[in-house]
C-alpha positions in Angstrom: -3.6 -24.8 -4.9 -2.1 -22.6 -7.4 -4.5 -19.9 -9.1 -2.6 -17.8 -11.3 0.3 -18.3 -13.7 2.7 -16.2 -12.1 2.1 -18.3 -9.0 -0.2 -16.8 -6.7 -1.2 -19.7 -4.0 -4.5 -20.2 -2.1 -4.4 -21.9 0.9 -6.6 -21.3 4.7 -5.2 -18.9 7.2 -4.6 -21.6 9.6 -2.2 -23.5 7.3 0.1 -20.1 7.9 -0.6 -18.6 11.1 2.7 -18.4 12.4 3.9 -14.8 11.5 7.7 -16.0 12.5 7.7 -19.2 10.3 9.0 -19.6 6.8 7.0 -21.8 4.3 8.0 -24.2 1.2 5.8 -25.0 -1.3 6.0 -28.4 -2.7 4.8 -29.1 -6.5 3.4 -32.9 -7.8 6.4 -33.2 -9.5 8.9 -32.8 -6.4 9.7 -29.2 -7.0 10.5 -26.9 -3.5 9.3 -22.9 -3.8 10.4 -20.4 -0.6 6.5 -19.1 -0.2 6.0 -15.3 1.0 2.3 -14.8 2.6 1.2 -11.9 0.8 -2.1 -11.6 3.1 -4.0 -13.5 5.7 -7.8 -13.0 5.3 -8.9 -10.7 8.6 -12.3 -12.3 8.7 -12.3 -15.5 6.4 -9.8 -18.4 6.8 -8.4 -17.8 3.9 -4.6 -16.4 2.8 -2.6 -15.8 0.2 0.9 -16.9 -0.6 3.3 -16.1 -3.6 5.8 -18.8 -5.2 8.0 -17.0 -7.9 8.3 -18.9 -12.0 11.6 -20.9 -12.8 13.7 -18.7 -15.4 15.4 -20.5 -17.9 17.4 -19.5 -21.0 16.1 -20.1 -24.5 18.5 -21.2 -27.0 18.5 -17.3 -28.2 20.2 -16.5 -24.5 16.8 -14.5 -23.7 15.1 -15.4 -19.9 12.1 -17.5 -20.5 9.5 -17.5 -17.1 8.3 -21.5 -17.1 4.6 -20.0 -16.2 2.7 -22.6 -13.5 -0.4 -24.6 -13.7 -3.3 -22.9 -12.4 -7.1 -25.1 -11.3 -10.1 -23.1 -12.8 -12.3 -21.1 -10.3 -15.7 -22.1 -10.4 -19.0 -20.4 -9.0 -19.8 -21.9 -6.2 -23.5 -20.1 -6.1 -24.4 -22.0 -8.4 -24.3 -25.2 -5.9 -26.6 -27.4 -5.2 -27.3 -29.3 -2.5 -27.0 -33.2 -3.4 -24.4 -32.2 -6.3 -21.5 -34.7 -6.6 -18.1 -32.7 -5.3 -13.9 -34.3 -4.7 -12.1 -33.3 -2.1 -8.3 -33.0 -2.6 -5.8 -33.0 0.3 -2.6 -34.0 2.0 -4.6 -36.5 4.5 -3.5 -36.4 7.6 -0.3 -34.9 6.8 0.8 -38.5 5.5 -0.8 -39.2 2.6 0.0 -37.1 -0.7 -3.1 -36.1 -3.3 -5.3 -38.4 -1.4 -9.0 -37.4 -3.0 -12.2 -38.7 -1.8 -15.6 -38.1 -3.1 -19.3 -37.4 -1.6 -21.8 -34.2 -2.4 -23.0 -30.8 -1.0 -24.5 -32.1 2.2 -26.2 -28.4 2.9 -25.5 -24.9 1.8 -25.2 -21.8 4.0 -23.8 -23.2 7.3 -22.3 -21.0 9.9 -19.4 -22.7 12.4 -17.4 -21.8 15.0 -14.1 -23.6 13.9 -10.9 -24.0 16.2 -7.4 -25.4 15.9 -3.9 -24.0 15.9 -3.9 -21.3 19.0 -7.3 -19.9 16.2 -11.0 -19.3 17.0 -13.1 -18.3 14.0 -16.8 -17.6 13.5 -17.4 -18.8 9.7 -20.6 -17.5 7.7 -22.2 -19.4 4.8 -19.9 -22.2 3.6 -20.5 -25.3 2.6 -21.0 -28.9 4.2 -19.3 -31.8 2.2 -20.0 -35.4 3.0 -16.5 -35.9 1.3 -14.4 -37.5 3.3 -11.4 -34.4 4.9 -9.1 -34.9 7.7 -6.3 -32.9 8.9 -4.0 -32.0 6.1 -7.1 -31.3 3.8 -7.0 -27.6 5.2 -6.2 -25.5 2.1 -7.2 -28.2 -0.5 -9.5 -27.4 -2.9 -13.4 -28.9 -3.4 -13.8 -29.9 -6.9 -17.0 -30.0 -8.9 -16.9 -32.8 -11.5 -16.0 -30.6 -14.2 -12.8 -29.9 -12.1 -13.6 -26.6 -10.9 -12.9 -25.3 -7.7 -16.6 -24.7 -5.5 -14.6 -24.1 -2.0 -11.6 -24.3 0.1 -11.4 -27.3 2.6 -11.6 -26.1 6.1 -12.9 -28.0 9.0 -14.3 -30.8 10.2 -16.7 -32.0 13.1 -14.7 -34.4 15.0 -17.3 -36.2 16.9 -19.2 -36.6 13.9 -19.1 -39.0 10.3 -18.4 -37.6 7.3 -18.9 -33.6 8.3 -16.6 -31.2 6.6 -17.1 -27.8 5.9 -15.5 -25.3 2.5 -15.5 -21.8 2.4 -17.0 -21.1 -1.0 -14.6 -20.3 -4.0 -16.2 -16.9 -4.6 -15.2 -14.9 -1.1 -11.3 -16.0 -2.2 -12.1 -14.8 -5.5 -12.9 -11.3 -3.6 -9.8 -11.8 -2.0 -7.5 -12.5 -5.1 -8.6 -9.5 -7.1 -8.1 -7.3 -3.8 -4.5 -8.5 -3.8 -4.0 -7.7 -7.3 -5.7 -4.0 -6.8 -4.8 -3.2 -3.7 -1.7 -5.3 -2.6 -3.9 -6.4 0.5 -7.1 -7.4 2.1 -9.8 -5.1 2.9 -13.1 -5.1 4.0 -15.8 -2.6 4.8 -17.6 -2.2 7.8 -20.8 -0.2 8.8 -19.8 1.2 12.2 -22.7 -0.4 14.4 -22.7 -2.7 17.4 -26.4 -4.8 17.1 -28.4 -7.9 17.5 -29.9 -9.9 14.3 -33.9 -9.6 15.2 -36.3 -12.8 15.3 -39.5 -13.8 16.7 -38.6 -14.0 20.1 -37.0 -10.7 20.6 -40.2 -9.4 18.5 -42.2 -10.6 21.2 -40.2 -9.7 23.9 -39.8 -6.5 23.6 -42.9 -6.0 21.1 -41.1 -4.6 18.5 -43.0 -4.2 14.7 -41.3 -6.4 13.0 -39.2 -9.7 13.7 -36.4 -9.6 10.6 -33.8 -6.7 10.5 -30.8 -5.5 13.3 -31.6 -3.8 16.5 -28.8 -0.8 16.8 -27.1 -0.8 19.9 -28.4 -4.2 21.3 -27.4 -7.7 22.4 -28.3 -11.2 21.6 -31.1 -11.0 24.4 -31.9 -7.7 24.1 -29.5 -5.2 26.5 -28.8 -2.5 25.7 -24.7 -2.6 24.9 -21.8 -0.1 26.1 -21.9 1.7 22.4 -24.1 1.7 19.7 -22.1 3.5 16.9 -18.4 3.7 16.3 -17.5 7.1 16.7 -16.4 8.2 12.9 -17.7 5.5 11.5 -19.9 5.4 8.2 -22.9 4.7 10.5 -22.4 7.8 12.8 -22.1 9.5 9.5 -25.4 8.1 8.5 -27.4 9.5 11.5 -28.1 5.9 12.6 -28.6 6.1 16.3 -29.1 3.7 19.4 -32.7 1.7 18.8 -32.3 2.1 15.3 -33.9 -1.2 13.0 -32.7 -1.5 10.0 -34.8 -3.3 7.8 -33.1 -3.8 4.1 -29.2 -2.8 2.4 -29.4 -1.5 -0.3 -32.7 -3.3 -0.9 -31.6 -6.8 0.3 -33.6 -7.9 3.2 -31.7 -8.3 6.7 -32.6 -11.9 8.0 -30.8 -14.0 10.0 -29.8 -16.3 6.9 -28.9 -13.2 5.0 -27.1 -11.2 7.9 -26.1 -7.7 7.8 -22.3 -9.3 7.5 -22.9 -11.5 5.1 -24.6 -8.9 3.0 -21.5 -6.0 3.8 -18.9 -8.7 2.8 -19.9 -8.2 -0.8 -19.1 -4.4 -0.8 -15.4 -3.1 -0.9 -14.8 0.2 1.6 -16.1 3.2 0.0 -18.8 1.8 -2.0 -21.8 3.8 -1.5 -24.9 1.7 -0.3 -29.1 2.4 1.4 -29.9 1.8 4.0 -33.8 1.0 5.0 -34.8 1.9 8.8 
């Protein structure tokens, strides 16, 4: 779907993995538009394509840019669960503008999503009870003032009626990063670690059971390297057996992982650290 007047084009990475391949967008109204991807997401499956105005002439002779119609980005933390949501899509590939309707099944979700030759770990998006097949990929979820909450992205196949949106505000990141930057960036902390719970408290009697154990493994191992050698983290001081507890005062659990909370900084933004 189109979000900006000059014809910037959301859409999931998946929809335009091949790096070789040329795309066409095609308009409601029958129009064809040569696409260029201006930026696949690294870590989201998200990207970003760009479809250039029509020009006309006015009757003065000047060029006139016929601007595009853009859908209105919503906030999609303001969802709740049991809200009414529309699904838009090309279903199955077949069936043009096909919508269908249901409501935030749950909040939060994490998947492992695969399809086209891609494997992707996806943090906190949304489940949908709204009916998407393949060819939804890319469409946007609607709230019922017709804003966009989330990109269309997977589906459980064994299951009935389980589909799963990224929410509208990481592309938002994304789109801004475009405009400023002319790409996609993220920053990263420099540490390899496990996400602590009760278990792994209890294991290895450690004093508390929320934060990130530096330089561990989901059962507790000690891994090959704990810092990334130049890394903010190594910068830091943080060392091997390091917890930390909070960044910049948000609480590490595992439904508010140290990713999830990074992901809302840009590279160079300066942050604390509780360990």
């Amino acid at each position: 779907f189109i979000v900006s007047e000059d014809g910037m084009v959301l859409t999931n990475k998946h929809v335009v993995l091949d790096e070789e391949a040329d795309y066409t967008v095609l308009t409601n109204d029958g129009k064809r538009f040569p696409a260029k991807v201006l930026a696949r997401d690294p870590l989201q499956d998200l990207a970003i394509l760009k479809i250039e105005t029509e020009k006309n002439i006015d009757e003065k002779g000047d060029f006139i840019e016929n601007k595009f119609p853009v859908v209105k980005l919503g906030d999609s933390d303001k969802l709740q669960s049991g809200q009414t949501v529309v699904a838009i899509g090309n279903a199955l590939g077949e069936f043009r503008n096909t919508i269908s309707v249901g409501v935030v099944s749950g909040l939060g979700r994490t998947i492992t999503a695969s399809g086209g030759g891609l494997v992707e770990t996806i943090e906190d998006v949304i489940q949908t009870d709204a009916a998407i097949n393949k060819g939804n990929s890319g469409g946007p979820l609607l709230n019922l003032r017709g804003e966009v909450m989330g990109i269309n992205t997977a589906t459980v196949l064994d299951a009935q009626s389980i589909g799963f949106a990224i929410p509208v505000n990481k592309a938002k990141k994304d789109i801004e990063q475009i405009k400023t930057f002319g790409k996609i960036v993220y920053a990263y902390l420099g540490v390899y670690y496990v996400i602590i719970n009760e278990d792994l408290q209890e294991k290895y009697d450690l004093p508390v059971a929320y934060g990130v154990w530096v330089g561990r493994d989901v059962s507790g191992k000690q891994t090959p390297e704990a810092v990334i050698k130049g890394s903010a983290a190594e910068e830091a001081g943080l060392e091997k057996d390091d917890i930390i507890l909070k960044f910049n005062n948000e609480k590490i659990t595992a439904g508010n992982s140290l990713a999830k909370i990074i992901q809302k900084h840009n590279p160079g933004d300066k942050v604390v650290l509780k360990v």
